[in-house]
MIMAR-486063 format. One record per residue: residue number from 1; residue in three letters; x, y, z of N, C-alpha, C, O in turn. Coordinates in nm, 4 decimals. Layout:
! MIMAR-486063
ATOM    k    r       nc1       nc2       nc3      cac1      cac2      cac3       cc1       cc2       cc3       oc1       oc2       oc3
ATOM  NUM  ALA         X         Y         Z         X         Y         Z         X         Y         Z         X         Y         Z
...
This chain:
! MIMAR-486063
ATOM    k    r       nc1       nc2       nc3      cac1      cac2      cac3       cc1       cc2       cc3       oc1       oc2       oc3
ATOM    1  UNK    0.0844   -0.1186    0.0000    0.0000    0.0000    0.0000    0.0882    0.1239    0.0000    0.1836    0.1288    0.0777
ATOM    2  UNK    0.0581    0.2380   -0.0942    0.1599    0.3409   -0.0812    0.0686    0.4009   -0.0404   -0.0514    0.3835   -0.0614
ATOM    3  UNK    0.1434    0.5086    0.0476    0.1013    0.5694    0.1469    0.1080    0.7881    0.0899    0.1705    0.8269   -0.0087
ATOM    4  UNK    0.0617    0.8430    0.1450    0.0589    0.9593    0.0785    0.2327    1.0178    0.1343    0.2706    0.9417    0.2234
ATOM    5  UNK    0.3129    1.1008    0.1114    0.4366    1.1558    0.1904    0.3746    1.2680    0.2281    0.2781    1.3159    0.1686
ATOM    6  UNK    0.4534    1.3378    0.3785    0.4012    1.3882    0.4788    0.4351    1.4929    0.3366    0.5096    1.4664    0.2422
ATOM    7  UNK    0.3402    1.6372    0.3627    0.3967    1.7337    0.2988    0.3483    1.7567    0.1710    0.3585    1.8724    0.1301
ATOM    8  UNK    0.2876    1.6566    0.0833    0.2547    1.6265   -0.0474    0.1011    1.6380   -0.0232    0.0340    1.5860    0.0659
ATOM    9  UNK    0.0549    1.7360   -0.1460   -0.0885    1.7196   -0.1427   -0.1481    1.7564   -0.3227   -0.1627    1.8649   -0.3788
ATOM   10  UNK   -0.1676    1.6348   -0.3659   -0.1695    1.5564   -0.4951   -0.3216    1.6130   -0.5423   -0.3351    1.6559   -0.6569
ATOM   11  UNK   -0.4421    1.6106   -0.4426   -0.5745    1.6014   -0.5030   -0.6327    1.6937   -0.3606   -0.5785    1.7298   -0.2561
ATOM   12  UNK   -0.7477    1.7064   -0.4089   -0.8809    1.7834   -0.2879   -0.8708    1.6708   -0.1514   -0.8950    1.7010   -0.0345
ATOM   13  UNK   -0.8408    1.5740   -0.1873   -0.8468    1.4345   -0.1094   -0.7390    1.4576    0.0447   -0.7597    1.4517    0.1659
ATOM   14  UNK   -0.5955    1.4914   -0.0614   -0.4945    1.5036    0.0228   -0.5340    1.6438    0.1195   -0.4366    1.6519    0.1943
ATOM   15  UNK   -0.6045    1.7288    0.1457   -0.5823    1.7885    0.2108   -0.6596    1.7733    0.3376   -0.7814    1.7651    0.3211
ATOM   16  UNK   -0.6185    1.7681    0.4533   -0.6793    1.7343    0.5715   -0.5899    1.9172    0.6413   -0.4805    1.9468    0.6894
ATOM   17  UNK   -0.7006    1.9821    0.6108   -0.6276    2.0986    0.6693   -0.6023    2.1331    0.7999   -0.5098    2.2042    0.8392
ATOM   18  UNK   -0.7201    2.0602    0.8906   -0.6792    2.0597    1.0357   -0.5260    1.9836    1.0825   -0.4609    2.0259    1.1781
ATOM   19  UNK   -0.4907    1.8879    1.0143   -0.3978    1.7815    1.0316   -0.2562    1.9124    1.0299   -0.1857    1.9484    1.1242
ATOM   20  UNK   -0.2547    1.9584    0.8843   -0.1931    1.9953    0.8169   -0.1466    2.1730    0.8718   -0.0292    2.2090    0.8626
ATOM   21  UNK   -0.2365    2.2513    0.9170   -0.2107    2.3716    0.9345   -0.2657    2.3435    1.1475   -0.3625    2.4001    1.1984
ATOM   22  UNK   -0.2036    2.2804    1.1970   -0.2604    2.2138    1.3099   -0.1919    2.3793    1.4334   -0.0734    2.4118    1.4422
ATOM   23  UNK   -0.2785    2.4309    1.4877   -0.2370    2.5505    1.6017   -0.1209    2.5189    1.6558   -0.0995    2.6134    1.7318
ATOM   24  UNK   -0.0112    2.4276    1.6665    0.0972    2.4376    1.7423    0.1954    2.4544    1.6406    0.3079    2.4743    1.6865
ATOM   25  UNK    0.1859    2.4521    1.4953    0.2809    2.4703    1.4077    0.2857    2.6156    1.4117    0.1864    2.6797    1.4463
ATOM   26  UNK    0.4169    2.6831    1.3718    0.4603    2.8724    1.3499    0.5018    2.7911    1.1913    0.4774    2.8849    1.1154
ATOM   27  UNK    0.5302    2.7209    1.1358    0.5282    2.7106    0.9694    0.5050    2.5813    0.9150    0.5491    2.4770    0.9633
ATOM   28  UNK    0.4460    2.5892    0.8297    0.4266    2.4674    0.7373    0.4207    2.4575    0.6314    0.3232    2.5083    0.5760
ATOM   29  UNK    0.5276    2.3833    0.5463    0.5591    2.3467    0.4272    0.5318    2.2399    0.3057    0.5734    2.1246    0.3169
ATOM   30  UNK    0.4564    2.2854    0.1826    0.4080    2.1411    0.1361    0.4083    2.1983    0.0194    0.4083    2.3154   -0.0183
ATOM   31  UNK    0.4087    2.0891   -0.0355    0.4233    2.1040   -0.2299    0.3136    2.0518   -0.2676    0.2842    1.9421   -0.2200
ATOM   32  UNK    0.2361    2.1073   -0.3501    0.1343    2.1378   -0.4183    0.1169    2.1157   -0.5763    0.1556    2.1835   -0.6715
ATOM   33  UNK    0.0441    1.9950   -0.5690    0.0520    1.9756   -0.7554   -0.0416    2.0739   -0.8311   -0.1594    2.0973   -0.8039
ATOM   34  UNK    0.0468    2.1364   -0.9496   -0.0027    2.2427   -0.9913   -0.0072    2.1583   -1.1599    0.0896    2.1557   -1.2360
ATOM   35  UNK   -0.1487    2.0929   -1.1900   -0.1532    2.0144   -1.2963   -0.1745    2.1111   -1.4560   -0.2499    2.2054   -1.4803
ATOM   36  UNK   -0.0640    2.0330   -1.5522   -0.1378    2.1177   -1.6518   -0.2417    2.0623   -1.7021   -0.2578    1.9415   -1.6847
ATOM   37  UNK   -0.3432    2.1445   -1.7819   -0.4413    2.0867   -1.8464   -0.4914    2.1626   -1.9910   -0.5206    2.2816   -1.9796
ATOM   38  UNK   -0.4994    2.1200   -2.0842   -0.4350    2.1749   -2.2097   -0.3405    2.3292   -2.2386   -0.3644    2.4405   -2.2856
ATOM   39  UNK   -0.2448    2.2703   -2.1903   -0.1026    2.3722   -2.1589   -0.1638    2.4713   -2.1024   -0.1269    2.5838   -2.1360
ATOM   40  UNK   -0.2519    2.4611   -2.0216   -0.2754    2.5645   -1.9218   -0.2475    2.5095   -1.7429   -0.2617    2.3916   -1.7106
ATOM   41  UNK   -0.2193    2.5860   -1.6734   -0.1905    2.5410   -1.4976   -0.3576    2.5677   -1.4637   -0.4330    2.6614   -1.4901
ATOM   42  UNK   -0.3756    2.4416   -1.3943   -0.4719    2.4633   -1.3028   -0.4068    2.4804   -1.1581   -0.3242    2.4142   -1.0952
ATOM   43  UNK   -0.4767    2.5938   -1.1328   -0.4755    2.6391   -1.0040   -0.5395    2.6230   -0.9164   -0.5133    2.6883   -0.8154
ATOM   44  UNK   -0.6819    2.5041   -0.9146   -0.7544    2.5680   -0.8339   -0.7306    2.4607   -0.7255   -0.8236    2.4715   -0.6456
ATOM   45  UNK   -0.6501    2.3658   -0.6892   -0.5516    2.3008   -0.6027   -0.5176    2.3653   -0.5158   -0.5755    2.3496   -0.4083
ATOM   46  UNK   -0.3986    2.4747   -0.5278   -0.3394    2.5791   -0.4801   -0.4110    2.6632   -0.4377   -0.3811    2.6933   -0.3222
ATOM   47  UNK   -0.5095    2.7272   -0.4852   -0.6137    2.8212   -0.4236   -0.7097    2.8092   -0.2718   -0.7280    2.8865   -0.1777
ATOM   48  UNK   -0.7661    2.6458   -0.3111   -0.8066    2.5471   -0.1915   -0.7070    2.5166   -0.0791   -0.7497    2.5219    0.0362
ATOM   49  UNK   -0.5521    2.4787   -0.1053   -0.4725    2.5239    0.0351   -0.4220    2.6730    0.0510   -0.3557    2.6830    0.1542
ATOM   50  UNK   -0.4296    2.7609   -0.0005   -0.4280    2.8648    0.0311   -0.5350    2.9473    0.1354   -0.5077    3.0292    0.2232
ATOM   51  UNK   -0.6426    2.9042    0.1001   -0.7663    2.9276    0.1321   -0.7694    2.8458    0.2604   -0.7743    2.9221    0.3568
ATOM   52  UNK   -0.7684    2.7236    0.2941   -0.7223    2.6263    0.4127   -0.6606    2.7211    0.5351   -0.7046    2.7714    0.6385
ATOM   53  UNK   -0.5108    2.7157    0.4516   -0.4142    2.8099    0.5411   -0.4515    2.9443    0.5915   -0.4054    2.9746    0.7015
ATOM   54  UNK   -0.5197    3.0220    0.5362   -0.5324    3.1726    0.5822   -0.6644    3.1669    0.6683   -0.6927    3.2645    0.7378
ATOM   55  UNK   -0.7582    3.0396    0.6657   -0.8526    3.0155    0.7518   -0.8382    2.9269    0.8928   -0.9135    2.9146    0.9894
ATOM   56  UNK   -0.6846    2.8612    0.8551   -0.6139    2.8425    1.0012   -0.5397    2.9237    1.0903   -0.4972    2.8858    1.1995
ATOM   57  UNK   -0.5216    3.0639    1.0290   -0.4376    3.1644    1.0883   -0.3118    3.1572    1.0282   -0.2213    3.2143    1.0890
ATOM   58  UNK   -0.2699    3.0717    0.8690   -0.1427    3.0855    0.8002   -0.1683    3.1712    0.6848   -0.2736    3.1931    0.6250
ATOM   59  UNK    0.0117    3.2380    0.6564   -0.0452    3.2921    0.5509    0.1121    3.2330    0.4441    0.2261    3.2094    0.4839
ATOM   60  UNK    0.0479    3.2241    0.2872    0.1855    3.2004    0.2362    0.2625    3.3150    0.2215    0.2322    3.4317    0.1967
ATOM   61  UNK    0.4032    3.2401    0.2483    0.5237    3.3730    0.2585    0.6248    3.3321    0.1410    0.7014    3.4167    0.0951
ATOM   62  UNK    0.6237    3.2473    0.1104    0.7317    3.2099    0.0163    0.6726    3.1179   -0.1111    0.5712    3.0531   -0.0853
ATOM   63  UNK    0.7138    3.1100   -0.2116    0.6568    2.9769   -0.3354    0.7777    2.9732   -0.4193    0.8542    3.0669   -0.4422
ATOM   64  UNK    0.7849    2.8404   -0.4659    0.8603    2.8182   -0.5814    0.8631    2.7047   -0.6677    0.8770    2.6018   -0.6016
ATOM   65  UNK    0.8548    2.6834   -0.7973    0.8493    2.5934   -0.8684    0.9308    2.4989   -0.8631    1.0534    2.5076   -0.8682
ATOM   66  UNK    0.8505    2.3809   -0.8501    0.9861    2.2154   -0.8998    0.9314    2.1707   -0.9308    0.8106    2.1550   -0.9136
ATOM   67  UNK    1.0606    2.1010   -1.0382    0.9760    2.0701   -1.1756    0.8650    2.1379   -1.2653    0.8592    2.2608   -1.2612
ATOM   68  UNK    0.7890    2.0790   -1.3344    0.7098    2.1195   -1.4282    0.5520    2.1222   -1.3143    0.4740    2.2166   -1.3265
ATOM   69  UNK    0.5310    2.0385   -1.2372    0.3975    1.9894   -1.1741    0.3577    2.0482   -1.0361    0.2520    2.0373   -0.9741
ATOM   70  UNK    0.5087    2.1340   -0.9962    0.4858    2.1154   -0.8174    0.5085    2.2389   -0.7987    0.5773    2.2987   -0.8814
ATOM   71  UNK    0.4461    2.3189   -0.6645    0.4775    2.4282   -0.6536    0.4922    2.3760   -0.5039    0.4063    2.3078   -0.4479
ATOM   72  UNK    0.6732    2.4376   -0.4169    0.6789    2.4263   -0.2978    0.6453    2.5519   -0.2555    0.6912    2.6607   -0.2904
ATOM   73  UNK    0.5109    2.5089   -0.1305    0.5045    2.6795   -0.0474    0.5123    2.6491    0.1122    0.4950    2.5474    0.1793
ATOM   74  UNK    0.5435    2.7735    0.1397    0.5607    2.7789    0.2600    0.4958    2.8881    0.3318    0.5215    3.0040    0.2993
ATOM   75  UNK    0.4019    2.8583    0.4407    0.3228    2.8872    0.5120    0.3881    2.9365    0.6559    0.4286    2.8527    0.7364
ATOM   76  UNK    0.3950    3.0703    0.6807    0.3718    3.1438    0.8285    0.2111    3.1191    0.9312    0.0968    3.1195    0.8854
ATOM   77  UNK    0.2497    3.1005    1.0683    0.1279    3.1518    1.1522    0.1262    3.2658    1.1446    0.2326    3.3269    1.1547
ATOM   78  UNK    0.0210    3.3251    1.1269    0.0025    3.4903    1.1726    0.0417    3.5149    1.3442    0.0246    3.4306    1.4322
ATOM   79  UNK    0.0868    3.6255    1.3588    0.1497    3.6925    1.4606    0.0071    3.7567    1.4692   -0.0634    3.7885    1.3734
ATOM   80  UNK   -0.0284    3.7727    1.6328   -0.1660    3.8217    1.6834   -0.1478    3.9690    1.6057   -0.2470    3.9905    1.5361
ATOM   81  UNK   -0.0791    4.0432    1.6005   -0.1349    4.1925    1.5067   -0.0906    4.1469    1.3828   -0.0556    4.2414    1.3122
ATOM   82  UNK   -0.0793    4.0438    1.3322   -0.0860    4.0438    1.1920   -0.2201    3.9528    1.1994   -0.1922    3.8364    1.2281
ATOM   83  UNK   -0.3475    3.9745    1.1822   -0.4504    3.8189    1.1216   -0.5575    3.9532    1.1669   -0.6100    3.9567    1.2782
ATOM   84  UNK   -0.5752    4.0398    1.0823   -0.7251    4.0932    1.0640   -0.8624    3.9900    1.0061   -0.8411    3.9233    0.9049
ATOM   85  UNK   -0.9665    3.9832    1.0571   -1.0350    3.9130    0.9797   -1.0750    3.7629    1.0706   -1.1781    3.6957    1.0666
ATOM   86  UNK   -0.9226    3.7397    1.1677   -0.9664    3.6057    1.2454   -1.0030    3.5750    1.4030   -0.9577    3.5010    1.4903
ATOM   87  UNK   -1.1252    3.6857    1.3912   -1.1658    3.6817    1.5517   -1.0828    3.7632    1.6750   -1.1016    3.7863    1.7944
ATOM   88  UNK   -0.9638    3.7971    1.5574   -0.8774    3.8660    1.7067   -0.9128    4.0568    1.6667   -0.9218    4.0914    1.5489
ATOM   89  UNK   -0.9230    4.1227    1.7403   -1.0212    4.2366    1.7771   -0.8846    4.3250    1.7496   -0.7701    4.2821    1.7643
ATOM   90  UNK   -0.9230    4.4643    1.7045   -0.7891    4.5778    1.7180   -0.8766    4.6632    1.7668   -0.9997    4.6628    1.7647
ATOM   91  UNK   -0.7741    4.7607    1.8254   -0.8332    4.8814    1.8575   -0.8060    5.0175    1.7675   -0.6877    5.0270    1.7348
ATOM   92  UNK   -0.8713    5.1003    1.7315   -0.8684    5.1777    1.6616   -0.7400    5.2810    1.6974   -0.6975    5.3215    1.8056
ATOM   93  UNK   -0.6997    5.3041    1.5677   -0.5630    5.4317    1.6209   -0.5720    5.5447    1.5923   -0.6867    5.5839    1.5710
ATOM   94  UNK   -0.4639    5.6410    1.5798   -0.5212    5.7586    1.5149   -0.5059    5.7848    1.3846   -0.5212    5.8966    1.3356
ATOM   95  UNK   -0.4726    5.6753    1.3178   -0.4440    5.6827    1.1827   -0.6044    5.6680    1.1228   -0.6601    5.7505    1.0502
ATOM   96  UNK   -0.6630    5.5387    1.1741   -0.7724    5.5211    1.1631   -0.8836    5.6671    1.1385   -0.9474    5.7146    1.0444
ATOM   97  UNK   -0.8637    5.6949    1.2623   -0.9603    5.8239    1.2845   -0.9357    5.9494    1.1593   -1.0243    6.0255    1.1204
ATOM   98  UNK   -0.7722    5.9471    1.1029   -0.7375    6.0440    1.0492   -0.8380    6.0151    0.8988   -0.8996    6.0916    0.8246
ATOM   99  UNK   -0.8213    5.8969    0.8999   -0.8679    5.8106    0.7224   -0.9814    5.9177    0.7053   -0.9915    6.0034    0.6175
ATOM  100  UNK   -1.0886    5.8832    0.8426   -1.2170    5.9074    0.8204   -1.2341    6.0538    0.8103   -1.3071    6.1153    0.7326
ATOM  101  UNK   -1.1771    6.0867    0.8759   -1.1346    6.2635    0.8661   -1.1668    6.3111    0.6946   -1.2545    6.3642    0.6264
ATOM  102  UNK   -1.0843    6.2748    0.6874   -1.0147    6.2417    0.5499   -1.1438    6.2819    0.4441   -1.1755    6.3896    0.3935
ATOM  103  UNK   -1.2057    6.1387    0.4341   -1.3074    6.1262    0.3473   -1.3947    6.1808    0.3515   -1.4618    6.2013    0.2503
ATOM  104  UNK   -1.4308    6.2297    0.4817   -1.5655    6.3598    0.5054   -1.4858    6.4808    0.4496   -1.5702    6.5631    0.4144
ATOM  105  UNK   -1.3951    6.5153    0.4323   -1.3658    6.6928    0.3995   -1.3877    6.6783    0.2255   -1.3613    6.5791    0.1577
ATOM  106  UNK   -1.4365    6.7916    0.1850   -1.3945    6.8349    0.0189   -1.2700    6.9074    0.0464   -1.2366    6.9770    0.1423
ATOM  107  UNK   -1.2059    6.8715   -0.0681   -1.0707    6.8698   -0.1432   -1.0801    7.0304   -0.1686   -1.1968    7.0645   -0.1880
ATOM  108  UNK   -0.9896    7.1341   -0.1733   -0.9821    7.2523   -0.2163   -0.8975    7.2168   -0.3735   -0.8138    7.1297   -0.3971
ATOM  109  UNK   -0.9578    7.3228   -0.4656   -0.8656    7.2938   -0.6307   -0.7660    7.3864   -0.5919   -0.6714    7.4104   -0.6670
């Protein structure tokens, strides 16, 4: 029986994203078959662990091609002020406040 290799994720099948992007990892690395299909790349492999990862609190930081089929990426945890979007709360600054400033005034010509 062959078995899948840790790291390798071939089909929709291979991805067990809890397994894979698991809260005690700070990075995780896996190569990603990026299939052609009439000399075009399907992407939508890559999109689905991308999408995985940034909904576990990873984000990709690095990619690179091997071979013709594989794309190796590598995945960061978000740092608590880096992950807008995942339940963790900010407090407003004064930059914030300035934005809004901002957009209420008319512009002088």
């Amino acid at each position: 029986m062959n078995e899948q290799p840790a790291g390798v994720v071939e089909t929709f099948a291979d991805l067990d994203a809890e397994a894979i992007f698991a809260p005690h990892r700070d990075q995780v690395i896996l190569a990603v078959r990026i299939t052609p299909v009439f000399n075009t790349l399907d992407l939508g492999l890559v999109a689905a662990v991308v999408d995985a990862a940034n909904q576990a609190g990873f984000a990709l930081v690095r990619e690179q091609s091997f071979r013709d089929e594989w794309l190796l990426c590598v995945f960061d945890a978000y740092d608590d002020h880096d992950a807008p979007g995942l339940g963790r709360s900010r407090d407003l600054d004064d930059r914030d406040l300035d934005d809004r400033e901002l957009d209420d005034r008319e512009l002088d010509d």
